[in-house]
C-alpha positions in Angstrom: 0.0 0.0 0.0 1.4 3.4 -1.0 0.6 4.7 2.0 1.5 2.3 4.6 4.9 4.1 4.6 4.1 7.1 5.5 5.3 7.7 8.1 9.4 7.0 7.2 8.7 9.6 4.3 7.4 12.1 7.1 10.7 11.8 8.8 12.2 11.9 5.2 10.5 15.1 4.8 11.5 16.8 8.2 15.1 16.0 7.5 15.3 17.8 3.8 12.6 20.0 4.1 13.3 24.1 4.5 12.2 23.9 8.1 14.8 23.2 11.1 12.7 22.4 13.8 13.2 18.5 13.4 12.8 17.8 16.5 9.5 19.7 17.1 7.8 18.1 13.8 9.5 14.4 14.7 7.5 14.7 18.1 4.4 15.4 16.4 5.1 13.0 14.0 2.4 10.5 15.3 -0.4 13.2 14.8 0.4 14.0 11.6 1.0 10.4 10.0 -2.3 9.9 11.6 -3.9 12.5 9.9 -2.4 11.9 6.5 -3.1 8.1 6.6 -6.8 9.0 8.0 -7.1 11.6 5.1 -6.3 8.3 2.5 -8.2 5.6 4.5 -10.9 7.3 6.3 -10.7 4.9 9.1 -13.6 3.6 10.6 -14.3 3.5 14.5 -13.0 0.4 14.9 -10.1 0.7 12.9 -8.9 4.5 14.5 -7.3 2.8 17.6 -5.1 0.1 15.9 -4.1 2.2 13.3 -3.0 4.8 16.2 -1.2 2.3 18.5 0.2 1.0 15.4 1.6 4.8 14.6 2.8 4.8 18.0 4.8 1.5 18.5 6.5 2.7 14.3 7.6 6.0 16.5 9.2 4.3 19.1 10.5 1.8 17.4 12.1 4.4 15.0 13.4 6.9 17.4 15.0 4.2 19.6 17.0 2.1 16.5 16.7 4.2 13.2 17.5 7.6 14.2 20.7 6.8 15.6 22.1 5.3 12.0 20.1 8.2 10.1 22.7 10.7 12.7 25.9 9.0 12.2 25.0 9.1 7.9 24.8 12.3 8.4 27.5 12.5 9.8 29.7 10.7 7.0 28.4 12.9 4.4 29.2 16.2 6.3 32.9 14.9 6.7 32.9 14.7 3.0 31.2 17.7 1.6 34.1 20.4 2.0 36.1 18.8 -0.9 34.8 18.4 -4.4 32.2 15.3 -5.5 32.2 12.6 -7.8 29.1 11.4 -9.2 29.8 8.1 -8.0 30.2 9.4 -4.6 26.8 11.1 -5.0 25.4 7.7 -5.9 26.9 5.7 -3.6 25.5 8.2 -0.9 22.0 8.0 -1.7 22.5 4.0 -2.0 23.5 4.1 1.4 20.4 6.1 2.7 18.2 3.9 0.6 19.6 0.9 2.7 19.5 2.8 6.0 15.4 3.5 5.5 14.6 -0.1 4.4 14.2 -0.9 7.4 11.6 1.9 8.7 9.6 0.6 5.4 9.6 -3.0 6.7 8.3 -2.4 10.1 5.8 -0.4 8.9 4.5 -3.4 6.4 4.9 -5.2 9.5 2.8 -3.2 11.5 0.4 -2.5 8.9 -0.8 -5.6 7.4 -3.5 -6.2 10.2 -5.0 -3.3 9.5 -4.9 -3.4 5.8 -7.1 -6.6 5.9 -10.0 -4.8 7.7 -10.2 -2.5 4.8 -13.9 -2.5 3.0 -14.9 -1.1 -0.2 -15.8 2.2 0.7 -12.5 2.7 2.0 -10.9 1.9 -1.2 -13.1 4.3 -3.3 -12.0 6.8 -0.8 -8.7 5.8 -1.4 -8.8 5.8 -5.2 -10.4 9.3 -5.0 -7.0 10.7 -3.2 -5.3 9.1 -5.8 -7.2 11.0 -8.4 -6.6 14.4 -6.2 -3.0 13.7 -5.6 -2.1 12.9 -9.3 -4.2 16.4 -10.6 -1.8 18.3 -8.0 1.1 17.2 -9.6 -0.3 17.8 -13.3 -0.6 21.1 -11.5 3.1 21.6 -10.3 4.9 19.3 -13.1 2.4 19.3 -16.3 2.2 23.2 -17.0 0.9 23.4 -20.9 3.3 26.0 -21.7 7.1 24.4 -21.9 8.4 28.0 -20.5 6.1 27.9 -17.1 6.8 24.2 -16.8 10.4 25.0 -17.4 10.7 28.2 -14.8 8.4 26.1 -12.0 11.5 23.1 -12.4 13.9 26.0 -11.8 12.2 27.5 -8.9 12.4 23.7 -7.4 15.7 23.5 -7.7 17.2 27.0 -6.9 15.0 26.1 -3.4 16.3 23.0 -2.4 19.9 23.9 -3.5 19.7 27.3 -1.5 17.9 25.7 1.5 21.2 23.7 1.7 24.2 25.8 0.4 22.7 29.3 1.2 22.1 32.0 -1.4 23.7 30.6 -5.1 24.8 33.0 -7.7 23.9 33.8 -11.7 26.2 31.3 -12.8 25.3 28.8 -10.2 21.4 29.8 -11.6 22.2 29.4 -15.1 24.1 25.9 -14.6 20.6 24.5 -13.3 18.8 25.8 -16.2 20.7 24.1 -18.8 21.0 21.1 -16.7 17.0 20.7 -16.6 16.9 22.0 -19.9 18.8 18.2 -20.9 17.2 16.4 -17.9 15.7 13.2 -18.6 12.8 13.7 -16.3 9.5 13.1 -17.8 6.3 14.5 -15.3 4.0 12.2 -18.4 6.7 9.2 -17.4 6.2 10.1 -13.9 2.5 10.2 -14.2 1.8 7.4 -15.9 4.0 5.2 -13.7 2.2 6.8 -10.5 -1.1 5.8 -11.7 0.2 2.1 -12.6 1.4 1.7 -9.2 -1.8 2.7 -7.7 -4.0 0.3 -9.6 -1.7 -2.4 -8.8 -2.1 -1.2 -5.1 -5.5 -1.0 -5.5 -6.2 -4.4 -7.2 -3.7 -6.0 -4.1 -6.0 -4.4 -1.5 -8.9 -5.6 -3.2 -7.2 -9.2 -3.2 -6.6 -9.1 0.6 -10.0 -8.0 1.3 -11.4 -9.9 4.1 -8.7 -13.1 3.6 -7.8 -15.3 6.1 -4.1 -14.9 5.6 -1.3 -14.7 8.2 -0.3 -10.9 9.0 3.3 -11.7 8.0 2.0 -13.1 4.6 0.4 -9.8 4.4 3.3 -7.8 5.4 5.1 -9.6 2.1 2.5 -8.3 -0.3 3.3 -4.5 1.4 6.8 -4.7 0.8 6.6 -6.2 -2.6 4.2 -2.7 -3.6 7.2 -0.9 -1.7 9.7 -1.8 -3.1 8.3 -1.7 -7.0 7.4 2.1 -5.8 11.3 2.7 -5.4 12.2 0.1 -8.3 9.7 -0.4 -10.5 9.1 -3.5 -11.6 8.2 -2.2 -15.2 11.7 -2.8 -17.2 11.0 0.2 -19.4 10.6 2.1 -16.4 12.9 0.7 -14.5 15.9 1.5 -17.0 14.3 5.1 -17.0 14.8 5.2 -13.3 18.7 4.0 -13.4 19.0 6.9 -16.5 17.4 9.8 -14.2 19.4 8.4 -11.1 22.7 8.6 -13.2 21.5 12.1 -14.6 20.9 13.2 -10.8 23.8 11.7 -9.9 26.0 13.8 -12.1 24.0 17.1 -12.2 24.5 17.4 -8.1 28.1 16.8 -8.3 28.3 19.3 -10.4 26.6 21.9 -8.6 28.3 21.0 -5.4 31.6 21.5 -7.1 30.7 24.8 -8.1 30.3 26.2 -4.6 31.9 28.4 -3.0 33.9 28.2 0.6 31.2 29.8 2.0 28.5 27.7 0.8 29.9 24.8 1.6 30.5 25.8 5.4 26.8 26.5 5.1 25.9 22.7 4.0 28.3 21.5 6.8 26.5 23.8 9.1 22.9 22.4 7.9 23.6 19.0 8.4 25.4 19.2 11.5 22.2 20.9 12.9 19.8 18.3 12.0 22.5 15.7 13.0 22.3 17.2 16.3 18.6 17.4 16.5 18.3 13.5 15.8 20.7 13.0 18.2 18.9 14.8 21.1 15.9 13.0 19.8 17.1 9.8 20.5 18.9 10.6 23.8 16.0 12.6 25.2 12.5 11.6 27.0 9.8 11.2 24.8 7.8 14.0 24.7 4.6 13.0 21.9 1.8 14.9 21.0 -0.7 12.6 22.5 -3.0 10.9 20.3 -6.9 11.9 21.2 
């Protein structure tokens, strides 16, 4: 189930996102997975207090055995980041995170399946219909008719994530992420049409495991085998696509990192020693949640 992860891309979120107050949005992180897996599922009465003990035991489970490795990567990438990049190292980087987060995606299969098999048919109308209002958001932010708006709304993506970790870039800087996008081989359409492939097929699995009398750990194999085709698809046309854009990526942020100033760089360093930091009080200190009503 798309969804069932949630919660790890949350914590995904809080750690790249603009805003520094990690650990103030990871203590509220049970509140807010619940309401964006409520705002998917609608759970029913019956369902609300599983799902939210569920939430619960994925949050302390995290915090006590996954923040500590998500810190010390942090860590090795900071000691890195003052010298120049290879694309390889760039790659080899975001292999290592992908391996450091598989396990926050197994235990929430894990925790998950129970709850997946109560799910009726209304449930997955309501969560087809967020589907449809997810994928005409990102026709909104990716599919712009006009190639310049589509092309300026990639830029203004770009320049914000690259600023929110190196600090203010310059013309040149600018203009080296234009033509970069301008030969990227990201397709939105490609994007699009994968995204709505992988929600039938999630669709058609919950449909499948409606009311079955199946182990939860049977269950929990059917989740991770929907996870896992979300981060490699099991579509070899798309799949191939993935390894080009991933190369592309690859390349494109060594570049830009190499093209950074002193100060910019002390400004990365800075950045991720201050969320290092903030996962690292947040696994030392007492739990303080926002309490689940």
């Amino acid at each position: 189930m798309q969804k069932t992860f949630t919660c790890t891309s949350i914590i995904v979120v809080l750690l790249l996102s603009s805003c520094s107050m990690v650990r103030l949005g990871y203590d509220g992180g049970p509140q807010l997975a619940w309401w964006w897996l409520d705002s998917y599922v609608d759970f029913n009465r019956e369902q609300k207090p599983h799902t939210k003990q569920a939430i619960r035991q994925w949050f302390d489970w995290h915090r006590s055995t996954q923040l500590p490795e998500y810190a010390d990567w942090l860590a090795a990438v900071r000691s890195q980041i003052n010298d120049p990049v290879t694309p390889e190292q760039i790659c080899r980087w975001s292999d290592e995170l992908q391996d450091i987060l598989a396990p926050a995606f197994d235990h929430a299969a894990h925790l998950g399946a129970p709850i997946v098999l109560s799910l009726d048919e209304s449930q997955r109308r309501h969560l087809e219909q967020r589907y449809t209002k997810s994928n005409d958001k990102l026709r909104r932010d990716y599919l712009q008719p006009d190639p310049k708006d589509r092309l300026n709304a990639a830029v203004k993506r770009s320049v914000k994530r690259i600023e929110n970790l190196y600090g203010k870039i310059d013309q040149q800087q600018r203009d080296l992420i234009i033509t970069s996008i301008e030969v990227s081989p990201f397709s939105p359409e490609a994007w699009l049409a994968e995204r709505q492939r992988r929600q039938q097929v999630t669709l058609t699995a919950l449909q499948q495991l409606a009311g079955a009398s199946l182990p939860s750990e049977q269950v929990a194999t059917v989740l991770r085998g929907l996870i896992e085709h979300t981060h490699r698809s099991d579509s070899p046309d798309y799949r191939a696509y993935q390894i080009k854009l991933t190369e592309y990526a690859c390349g494109f942020i060594a570049r830009m990192h190499n093209t950074t100033t002193p100060t910019q760089r002390q400004h990365a360093i800075d950045k991720l020693k201050s969320w290092e930091n903030d996962l690292r009080v947040l696994t030392g200190e007492d739990r303080v949640y926002t309490v689940l009503q």
